[in-house]
Short mmCIF file of the C-alpha atoms (twelve columns), coordinates in Angstrom:
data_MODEL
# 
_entry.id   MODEL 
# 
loop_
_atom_site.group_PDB 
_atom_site.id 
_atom_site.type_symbol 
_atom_site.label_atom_id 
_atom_site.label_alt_id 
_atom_site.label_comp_id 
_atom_site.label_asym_id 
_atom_site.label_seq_id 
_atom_site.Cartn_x 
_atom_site.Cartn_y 
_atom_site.Cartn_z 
_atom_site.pdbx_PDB_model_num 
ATOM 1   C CA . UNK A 1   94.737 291.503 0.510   1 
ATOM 2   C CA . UNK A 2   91.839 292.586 2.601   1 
ATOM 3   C CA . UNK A 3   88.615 294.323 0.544   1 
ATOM 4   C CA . UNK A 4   86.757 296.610 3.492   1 
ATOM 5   C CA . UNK A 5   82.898 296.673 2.190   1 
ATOM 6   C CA . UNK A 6   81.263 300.514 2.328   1 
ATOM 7   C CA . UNK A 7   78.246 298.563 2.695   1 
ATOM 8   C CA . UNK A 8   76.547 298.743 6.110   1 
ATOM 9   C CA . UNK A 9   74.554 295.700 6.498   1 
ATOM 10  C CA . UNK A 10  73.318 296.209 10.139  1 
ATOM 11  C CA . UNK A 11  70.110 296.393 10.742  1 
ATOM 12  C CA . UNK A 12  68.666 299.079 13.840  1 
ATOM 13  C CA . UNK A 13  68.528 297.724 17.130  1 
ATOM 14  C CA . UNK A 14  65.126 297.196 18.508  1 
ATOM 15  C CA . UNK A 15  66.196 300.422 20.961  1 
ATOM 16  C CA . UNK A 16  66.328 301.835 17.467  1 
ATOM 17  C CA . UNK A 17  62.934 300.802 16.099  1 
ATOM 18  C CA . UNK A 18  61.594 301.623 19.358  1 
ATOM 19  C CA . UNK A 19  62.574 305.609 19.093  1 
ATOM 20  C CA . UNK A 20  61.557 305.501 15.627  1 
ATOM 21  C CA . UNK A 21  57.427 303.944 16.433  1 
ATOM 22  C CA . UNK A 22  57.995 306.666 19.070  1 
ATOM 23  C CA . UNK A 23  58.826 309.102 17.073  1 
ATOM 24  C CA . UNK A 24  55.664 307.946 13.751  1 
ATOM 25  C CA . UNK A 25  53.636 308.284 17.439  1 
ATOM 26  C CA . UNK A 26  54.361 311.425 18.084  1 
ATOM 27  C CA . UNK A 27  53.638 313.179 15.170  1 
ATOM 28  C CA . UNK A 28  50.909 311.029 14.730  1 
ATOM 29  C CA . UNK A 29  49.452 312.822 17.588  1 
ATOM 30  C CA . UNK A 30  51.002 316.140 16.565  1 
ATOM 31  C CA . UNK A 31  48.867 316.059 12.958  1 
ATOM 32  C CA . UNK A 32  45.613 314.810 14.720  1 
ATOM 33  C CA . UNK A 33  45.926 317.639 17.377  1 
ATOM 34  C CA . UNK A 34  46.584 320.313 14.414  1 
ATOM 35  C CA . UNK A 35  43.326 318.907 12.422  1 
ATOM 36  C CA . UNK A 36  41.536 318.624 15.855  1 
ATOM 37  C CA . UNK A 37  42.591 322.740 15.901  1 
ATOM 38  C CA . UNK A 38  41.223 323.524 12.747  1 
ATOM 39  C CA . UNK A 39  37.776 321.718 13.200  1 
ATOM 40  C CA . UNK A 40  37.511 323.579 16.677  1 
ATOM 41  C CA . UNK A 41  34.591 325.850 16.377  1 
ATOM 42  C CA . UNK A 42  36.056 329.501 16.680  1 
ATOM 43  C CA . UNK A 43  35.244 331.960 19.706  1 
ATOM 44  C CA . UNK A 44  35.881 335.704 20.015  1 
ATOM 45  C CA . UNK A 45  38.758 334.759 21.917  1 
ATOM 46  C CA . UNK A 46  40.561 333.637 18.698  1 
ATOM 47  C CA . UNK A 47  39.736 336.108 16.240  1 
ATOM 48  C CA . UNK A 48  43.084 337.846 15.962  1 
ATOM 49  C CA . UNK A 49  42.354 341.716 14.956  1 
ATOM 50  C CA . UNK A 50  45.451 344.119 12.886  1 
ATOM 51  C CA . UNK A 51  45.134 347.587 11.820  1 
ATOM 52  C CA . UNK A 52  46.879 347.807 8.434   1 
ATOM 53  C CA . UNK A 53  44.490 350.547 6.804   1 
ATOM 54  C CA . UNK A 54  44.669 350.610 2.941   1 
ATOM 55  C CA . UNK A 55  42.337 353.330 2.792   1 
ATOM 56  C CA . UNK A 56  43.280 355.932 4.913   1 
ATOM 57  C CA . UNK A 57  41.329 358.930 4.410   1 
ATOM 58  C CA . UNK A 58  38.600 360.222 7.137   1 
ATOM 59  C CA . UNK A 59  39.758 357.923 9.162   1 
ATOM 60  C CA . UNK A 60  37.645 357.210 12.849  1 
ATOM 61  C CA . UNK A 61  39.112 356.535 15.495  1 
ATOM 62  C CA . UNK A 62  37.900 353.340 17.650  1 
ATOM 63  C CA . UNK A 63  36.105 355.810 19.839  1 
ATOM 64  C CA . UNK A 64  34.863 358.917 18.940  1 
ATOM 65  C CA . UNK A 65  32.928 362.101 20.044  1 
ATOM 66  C CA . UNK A 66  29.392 362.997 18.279  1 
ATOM 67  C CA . UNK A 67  27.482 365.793 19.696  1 
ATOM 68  C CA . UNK A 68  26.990 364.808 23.596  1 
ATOM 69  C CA . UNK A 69  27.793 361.155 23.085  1 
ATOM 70  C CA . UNK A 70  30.390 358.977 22.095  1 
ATOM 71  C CA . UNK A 71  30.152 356.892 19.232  1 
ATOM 72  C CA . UNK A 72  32.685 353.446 18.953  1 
ATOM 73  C CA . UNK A 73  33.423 350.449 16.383  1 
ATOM 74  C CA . UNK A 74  32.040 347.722 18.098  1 
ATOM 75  C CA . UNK A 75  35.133 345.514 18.000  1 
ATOM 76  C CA . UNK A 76  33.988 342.869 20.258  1 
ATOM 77  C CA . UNK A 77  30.569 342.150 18.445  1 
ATOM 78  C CA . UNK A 78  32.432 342.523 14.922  1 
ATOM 79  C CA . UNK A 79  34.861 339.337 16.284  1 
ATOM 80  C CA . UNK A 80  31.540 337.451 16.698  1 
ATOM 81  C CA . UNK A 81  30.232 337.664 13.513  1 
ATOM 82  C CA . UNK A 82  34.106 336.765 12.204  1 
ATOM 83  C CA . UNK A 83  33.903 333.860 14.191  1 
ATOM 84  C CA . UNK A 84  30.606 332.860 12.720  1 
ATOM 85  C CA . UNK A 85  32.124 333.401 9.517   1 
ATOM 86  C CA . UNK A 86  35.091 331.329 9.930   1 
ATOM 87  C CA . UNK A 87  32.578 328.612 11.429  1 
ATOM 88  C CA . UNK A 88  30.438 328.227 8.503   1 
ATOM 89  C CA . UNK A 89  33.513 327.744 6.216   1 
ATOM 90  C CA . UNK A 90  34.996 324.495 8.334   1 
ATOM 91  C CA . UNK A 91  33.986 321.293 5.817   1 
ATOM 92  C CA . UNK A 92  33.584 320.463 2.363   1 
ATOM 93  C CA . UNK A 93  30.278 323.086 1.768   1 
ATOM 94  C CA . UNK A 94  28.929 323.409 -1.385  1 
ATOM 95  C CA . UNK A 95  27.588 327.540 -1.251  1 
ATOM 96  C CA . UNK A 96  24.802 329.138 -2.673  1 
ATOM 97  C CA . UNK A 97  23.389 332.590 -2.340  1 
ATOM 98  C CA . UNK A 98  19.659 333.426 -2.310  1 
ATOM 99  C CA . UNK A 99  18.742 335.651 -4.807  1 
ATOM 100 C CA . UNK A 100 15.604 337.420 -6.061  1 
ATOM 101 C CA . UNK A 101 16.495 340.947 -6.541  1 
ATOM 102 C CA . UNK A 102 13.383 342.906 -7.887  1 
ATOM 103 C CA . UNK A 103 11.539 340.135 -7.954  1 
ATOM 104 C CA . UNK A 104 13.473 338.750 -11.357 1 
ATOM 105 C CA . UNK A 105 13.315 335.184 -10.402 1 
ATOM 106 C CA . UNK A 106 9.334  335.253 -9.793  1 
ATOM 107 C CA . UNK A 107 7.613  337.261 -6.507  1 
ATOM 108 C CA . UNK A 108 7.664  334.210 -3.829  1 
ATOM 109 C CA . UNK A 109 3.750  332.590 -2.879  1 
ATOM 110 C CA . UNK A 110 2.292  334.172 0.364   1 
ATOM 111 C CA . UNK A 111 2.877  332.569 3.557   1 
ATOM 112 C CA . UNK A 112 -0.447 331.427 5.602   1 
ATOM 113 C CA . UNK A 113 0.868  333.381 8.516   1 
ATOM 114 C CA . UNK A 114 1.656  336.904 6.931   1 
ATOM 115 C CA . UNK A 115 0.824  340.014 8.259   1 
ATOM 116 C CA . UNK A 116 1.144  343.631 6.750   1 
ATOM 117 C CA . UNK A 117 4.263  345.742 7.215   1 
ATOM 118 C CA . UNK A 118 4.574  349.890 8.242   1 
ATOM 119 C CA . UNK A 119 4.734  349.701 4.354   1 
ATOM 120 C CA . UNK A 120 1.843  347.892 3.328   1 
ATOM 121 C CA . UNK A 121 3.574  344.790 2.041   1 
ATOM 122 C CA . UNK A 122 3.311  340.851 2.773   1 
ATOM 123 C CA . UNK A 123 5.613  340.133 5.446   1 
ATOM 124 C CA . UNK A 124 6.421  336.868 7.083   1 
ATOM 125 C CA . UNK A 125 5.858  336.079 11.208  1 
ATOM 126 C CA . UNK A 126 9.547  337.186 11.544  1 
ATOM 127 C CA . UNK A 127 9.099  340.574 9.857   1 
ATOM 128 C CA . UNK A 128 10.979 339.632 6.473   1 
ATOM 129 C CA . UNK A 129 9.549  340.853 3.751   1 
ATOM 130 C CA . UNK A 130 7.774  338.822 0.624   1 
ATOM 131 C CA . UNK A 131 9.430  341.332 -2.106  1 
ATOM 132 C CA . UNK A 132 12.485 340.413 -3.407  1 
ATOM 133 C CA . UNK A 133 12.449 337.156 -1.285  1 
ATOM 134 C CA . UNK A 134 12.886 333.833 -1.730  1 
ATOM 135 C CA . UNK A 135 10.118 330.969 -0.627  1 
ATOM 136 C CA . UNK A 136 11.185 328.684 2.565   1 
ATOM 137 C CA . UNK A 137 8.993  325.094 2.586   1 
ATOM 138 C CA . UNK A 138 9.347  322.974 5.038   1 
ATOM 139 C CA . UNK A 139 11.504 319.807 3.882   1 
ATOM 140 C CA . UNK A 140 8.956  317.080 1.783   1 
ATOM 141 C CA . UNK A 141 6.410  319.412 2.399   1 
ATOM 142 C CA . UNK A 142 5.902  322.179 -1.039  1 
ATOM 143 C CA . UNK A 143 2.305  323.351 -0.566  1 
ATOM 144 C CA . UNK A 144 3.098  326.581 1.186   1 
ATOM 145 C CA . UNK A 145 5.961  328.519 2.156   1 
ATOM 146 C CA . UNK A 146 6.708  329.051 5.538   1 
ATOM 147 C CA . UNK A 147 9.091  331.869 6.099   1 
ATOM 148 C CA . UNK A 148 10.887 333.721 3.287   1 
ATOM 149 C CA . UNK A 149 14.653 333.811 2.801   1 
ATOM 150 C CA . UNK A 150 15.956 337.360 2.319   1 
ATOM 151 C CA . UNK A 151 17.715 338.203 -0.999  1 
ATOM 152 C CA . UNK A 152 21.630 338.131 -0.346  1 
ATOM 153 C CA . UNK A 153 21.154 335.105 2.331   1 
ATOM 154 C CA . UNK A 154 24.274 332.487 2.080   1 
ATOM 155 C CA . UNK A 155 23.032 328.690 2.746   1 
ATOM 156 C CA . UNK A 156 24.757 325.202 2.112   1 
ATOM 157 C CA . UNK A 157 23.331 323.047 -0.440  1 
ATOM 158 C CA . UNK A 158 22.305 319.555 1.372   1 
ATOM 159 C CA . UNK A 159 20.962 318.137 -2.149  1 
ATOM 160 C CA . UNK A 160 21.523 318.004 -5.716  1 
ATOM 161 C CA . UNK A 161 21.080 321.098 -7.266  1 
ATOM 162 C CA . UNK A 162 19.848 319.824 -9.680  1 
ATOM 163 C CA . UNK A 163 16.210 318.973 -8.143  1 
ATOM 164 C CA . UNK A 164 13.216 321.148 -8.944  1 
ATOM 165 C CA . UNK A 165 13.146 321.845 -4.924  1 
ATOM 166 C CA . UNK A 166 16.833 321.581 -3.189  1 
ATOM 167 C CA . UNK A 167 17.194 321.274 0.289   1 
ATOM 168 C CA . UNK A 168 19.237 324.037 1.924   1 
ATOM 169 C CA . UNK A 169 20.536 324.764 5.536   1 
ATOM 170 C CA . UNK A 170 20.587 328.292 6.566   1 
ATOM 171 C CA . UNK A 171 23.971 329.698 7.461   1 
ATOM 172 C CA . UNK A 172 23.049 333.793 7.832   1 
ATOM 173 C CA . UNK A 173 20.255 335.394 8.367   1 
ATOM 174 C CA . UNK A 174 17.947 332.356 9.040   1 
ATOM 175 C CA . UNK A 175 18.656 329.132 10.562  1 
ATOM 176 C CA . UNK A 176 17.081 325.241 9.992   1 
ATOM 177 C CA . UNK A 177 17.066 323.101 6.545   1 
ATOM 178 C CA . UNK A 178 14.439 324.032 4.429   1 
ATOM 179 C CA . UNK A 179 13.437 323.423 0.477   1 
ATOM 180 C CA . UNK A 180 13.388 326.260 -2.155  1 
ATOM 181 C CA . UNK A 181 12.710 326.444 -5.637  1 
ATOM 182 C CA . UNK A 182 15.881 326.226 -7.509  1 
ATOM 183 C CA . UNK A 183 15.367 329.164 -9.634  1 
ATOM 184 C CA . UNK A 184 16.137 331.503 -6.508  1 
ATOM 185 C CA . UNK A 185 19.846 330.066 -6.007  1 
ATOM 186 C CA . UNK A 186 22.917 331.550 -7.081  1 
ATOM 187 C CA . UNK A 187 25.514 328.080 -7.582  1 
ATOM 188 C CA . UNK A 188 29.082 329.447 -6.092  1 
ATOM 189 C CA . UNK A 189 30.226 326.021 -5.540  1 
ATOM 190 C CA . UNK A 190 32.628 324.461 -2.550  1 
ATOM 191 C CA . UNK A 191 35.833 326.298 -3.185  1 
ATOM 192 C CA . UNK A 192 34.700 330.152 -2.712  1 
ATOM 193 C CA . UNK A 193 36.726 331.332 0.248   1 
ATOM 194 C CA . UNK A 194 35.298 334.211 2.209   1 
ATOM 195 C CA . UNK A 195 38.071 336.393 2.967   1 
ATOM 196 C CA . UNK A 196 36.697 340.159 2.467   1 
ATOM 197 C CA . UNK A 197 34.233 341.292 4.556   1 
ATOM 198 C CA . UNK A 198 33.136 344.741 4.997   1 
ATOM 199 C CA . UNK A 199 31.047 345.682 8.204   1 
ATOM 200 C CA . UNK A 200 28.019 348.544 8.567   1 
ATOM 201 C CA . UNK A 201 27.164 349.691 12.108  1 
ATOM 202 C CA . UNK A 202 23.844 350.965 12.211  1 
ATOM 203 C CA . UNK A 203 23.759 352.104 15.997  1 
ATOM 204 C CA . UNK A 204 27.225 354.312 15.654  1 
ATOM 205 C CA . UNK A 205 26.643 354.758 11.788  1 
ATOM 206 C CA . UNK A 206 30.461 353.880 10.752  1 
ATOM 207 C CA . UNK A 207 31.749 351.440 8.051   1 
ATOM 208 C CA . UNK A 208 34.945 349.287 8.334   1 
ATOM 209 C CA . UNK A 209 36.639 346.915 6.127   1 
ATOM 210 C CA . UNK A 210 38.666 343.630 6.819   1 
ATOM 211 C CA . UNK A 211 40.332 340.907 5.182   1 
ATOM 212 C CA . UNK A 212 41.806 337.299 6.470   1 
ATOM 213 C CA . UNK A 213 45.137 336.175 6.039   1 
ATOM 214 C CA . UNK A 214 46.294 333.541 7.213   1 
ATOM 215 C CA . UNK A 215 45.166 333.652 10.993  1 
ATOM 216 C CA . UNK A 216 44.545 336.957 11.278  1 
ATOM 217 C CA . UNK A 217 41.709 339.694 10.609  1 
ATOM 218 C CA . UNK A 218 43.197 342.679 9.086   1 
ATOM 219 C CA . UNK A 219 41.074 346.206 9.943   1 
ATOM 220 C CA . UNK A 220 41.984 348.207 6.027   1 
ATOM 221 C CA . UNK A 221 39.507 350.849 6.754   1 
ATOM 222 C CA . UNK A 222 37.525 352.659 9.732   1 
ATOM 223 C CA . UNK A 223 35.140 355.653 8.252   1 
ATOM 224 C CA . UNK A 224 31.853 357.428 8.658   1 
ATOM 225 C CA . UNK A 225 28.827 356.312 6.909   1 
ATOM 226 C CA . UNK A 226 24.920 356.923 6.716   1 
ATOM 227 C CA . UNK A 227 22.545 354.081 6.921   1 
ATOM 228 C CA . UNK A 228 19.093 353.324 5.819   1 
ATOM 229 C CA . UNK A 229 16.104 355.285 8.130   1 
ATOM 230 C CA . UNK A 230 12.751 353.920 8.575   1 
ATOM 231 C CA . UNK A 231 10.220 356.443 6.918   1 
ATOM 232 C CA . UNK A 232 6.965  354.699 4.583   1 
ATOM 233 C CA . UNK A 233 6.594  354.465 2.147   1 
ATOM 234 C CA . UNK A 234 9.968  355.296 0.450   1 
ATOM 235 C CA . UNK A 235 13.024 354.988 2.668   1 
ATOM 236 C CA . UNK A 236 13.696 352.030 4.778   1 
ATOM 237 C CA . UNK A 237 15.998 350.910 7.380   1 
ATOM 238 C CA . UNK A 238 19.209 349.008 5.898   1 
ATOM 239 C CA . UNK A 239 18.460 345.058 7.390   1 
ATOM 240 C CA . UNK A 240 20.612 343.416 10.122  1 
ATOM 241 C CA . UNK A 241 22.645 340.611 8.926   1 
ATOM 242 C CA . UNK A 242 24.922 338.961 6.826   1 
ATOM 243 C CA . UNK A 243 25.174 339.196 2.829   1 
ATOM 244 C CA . UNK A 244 26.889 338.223 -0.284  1 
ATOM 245 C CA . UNK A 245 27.483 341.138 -2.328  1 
ATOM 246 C CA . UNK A 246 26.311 340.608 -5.540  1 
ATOM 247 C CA . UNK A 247 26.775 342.580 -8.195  1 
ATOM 248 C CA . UNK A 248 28.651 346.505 -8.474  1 
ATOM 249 C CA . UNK A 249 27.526 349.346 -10.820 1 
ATOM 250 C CA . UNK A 250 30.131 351.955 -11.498 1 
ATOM 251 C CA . UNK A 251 26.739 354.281 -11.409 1 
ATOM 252 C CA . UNK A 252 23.778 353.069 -9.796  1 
ATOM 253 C CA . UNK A 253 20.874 355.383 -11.083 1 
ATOM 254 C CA . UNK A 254 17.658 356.106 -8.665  1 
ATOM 255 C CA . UNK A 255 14.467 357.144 -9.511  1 
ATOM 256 C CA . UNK A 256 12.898 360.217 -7.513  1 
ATOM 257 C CA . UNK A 257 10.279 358.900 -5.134  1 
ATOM 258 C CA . UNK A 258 7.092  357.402 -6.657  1 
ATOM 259 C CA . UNK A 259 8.104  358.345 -10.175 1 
ATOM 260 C CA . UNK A 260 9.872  355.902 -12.655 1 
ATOM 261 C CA . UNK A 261 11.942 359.297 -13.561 1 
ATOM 262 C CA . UNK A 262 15.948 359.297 -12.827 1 
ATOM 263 C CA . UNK A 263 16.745 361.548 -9.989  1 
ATOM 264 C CA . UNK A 264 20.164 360.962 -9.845  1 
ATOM 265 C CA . UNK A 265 23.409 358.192 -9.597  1 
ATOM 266 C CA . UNK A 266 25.224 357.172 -6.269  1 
ATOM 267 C CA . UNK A 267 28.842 356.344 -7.473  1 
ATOM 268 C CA . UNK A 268 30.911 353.008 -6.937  1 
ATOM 269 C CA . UNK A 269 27.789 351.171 -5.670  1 
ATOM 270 C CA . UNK A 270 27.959 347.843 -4.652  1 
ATOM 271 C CA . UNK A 271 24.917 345.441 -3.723  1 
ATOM 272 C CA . UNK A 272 24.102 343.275 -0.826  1 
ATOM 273 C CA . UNK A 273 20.925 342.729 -0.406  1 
ATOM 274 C CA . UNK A 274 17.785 343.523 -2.399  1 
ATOM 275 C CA . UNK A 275 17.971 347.190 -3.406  1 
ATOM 276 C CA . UNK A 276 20.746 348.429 -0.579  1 
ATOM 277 C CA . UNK A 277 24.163 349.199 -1.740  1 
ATOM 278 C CA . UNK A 278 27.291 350.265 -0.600  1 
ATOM 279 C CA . UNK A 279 28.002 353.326 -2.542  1 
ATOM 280 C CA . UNK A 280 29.861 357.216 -2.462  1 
ATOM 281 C CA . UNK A 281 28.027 360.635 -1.838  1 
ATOM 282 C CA . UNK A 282 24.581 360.721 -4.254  1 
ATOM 283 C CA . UNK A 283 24.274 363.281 -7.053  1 
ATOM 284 C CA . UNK A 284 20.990 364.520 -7.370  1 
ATOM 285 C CA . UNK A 285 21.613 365.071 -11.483 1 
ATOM 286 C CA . UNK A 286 21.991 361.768 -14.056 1 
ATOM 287 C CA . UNK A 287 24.628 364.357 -15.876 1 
ATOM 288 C CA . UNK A 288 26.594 365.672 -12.559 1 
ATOM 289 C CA . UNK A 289 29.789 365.273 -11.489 1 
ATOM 290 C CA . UNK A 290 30.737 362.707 -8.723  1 
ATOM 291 C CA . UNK A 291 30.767 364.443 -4.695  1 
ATOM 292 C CA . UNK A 292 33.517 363.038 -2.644  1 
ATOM 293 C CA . UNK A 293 31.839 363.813 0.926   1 
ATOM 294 C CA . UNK A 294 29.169 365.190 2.606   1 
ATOM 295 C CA . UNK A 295 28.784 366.509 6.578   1 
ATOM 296 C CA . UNK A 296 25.804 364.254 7.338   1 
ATOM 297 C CA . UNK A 297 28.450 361.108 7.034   1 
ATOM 298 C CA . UNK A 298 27.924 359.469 10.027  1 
ATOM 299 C CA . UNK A 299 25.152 361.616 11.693  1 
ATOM 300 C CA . UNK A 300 21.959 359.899 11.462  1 
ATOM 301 C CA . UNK A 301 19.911 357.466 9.160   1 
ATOM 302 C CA . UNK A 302 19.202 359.423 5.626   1 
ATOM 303 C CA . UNK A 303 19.103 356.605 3.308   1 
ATOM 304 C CA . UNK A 304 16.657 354.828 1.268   1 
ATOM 305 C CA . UNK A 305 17.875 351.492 2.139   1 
ATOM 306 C CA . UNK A 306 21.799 351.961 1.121   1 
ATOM 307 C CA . UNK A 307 25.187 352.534 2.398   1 
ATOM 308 C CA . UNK A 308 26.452 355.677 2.184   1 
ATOM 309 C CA . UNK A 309 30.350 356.546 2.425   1 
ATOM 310 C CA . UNK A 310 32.832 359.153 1.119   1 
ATOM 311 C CA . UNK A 311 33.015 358.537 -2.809  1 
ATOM 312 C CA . UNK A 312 36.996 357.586 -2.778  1 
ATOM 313 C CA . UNK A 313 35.611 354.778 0.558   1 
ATOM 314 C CA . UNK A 314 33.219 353.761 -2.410  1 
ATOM 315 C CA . UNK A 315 35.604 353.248 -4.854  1 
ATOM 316 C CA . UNK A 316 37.950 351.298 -2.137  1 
ATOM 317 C CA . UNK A 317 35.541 349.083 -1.571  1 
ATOM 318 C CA . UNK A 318 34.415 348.723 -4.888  1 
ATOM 319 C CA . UNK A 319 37.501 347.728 -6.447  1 
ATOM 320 C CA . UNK A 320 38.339 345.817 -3.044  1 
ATOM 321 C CA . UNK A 321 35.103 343.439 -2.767  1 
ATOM 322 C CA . UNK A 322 34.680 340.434 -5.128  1 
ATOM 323 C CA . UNK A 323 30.773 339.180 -6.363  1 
ATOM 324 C CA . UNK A 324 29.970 335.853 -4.833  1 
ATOM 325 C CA . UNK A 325 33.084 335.851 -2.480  1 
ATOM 326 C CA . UNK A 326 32.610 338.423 -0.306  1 
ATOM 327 C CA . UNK A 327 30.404 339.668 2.855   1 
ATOM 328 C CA . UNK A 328 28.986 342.675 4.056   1 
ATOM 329 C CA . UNK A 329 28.105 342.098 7.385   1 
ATOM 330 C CA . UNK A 330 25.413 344.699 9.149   1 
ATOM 331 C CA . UNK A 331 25.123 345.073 12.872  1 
ATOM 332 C CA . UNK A 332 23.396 347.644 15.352  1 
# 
């Protein structure tokens, strides 16, 4: 009787082992190229831009008429500041947010350099503002502040954070490694993804709302707003740049001007940057009932500092934005 063995004993040719290294080659090559791709610093020529509006109510188109000029969503200089986004995020970053709103973490030392604003405050050489800032020291060097970091400003931590002065690099709205006290960092860690960003054109004074996914940027919103106007010593111009949003009142009360008395709420506010929010139509009564919109949306600066957008855009973005996660980006 013969017994045939299921067993195959033979080993692979070296023809065989010679596809196979081949093959381990190849996608050696394959993974390195696909890592090599996501460490590739992104341009505006791969930010990938989708409508898919979620809030579609007063909706702008990308270009649109206002009086005897036409008004636009700057698409092209919104993809920049995406890319930038995406940029800062490549690496292992450990985040933190500068924050001194209302001075609640101590009013920062004056610089040597300062010089006196259109409102009468300490300013540094590049016009920000010592109120509700943070100190900037050059690194091994605390005697005296050199610039001040606005309130809302994201940076990397490049020391322990657990140092009386920790050594930051800038990664919006100023650039360099500097020292600041700890007590004017928000911690938010290495594993905060920034995903939602909302974007404020001062020039056309519109509003519009995106989120990533995957490789794309997806446009949920396009709508008028009303920035921040330059007009001592009350109202001021809502800054340039790019900010955490911090915190979100359902009501955000105001005083009236030079009183400490309540004027009035703005509804679905949501914070940025020292005082200037994101928020609906205000109400000029602490008692009134919430305004949904207003004709001078989208007209001309009115503001004190703040946002304004139609009250149900408010809410949108209110329940849409997360604290310490997400961006509001400000351009002109």
């Amino acid at each position: 009787m013969v017994l045939l063995s299921c067993v195959n004993n033979s080993k692979p040719s070296t023809q065989e082992k010679a596809e196979q290294q081949k093959q381990d080659s190849l996608e050696k090559v394959r993974k390195e190229q696909e890592e090599a791709e996501k460490q590739r610093p992104r341009t505006v020529a791969d930010i990938k831009l989708k409508k898919e509006l979620k809030y579609d109510r007063y909706t702008l188109d990308d270009t649109y008429k206002y009086k005897d000029t036409v008004r636009q969503f700057q698409w092209e200089k919104i993809k920049e500041k995406l890319a930038q986004i995406e940029n800062l995020q490549h690496g292992n970053n450990f985040y933190a947010i500068v924050s001194n709103y209302k001075n609640k973490n101590g009013e920062a030392p004056t610089v040597p350099n300062y010089k006196r604003n259109a409102y009468k405050r300490v300013s540094d050489t590049l016009g920000t503002e010592r109120y509700q800032s943070a100190p900037l020291y050059e690194v091994g060097n605390d005697k005296h502040p050199v610039i001040y970091g606005r309130d809302g400003s994201l940076v990397k931590l490049l020391s322990s954070d657990t140092l009386k002065m920790v050594k930051v690099q800038g990664l919006t709205n100023f650039e360099g490694e500097w020292e600041i006290p700890r007590r004017y960092l928000i911690l938010i860690g290495d594993t905060v993804t920034f995903k939602h960003v909302v974007v404020v054109d001062v020039k056309n004074q519109n509003i519009c709302t995106l989120d990533h996914v995957e490789d794309t940027w997806y446009v949920r919103s396009m709508n008028a707003a009303t920035t921040g106007r330059h007009a001592p010593p009350y109202a001021m111009e809502t800054p340039v740049g790019i900010f955490v949003v911090q915190e979100r009142k359902a009501k955000m009360f105001y005083y009236k001007d030079g009183t400490t008395s309540i004027e009035g709420f703005a509804p679905w506010a949501s914070r940025f940057t020292n005082g200037a929010y994101i928020h609906g139509i205000p109400v000029n009564n602490p008692k009134g009932q919430i305004i949904e919109t207003s004709p001078t949306l989208g007209t001309i600066p009115r503001s004190h500092m703040c946002v304004r957008t139609a009250s149900s855009h408010s809410k949108f973005i209110y329940d849409w934005v997360k604290p310490h996660s997400s961006l509001v980006i400000v351009i002109d």
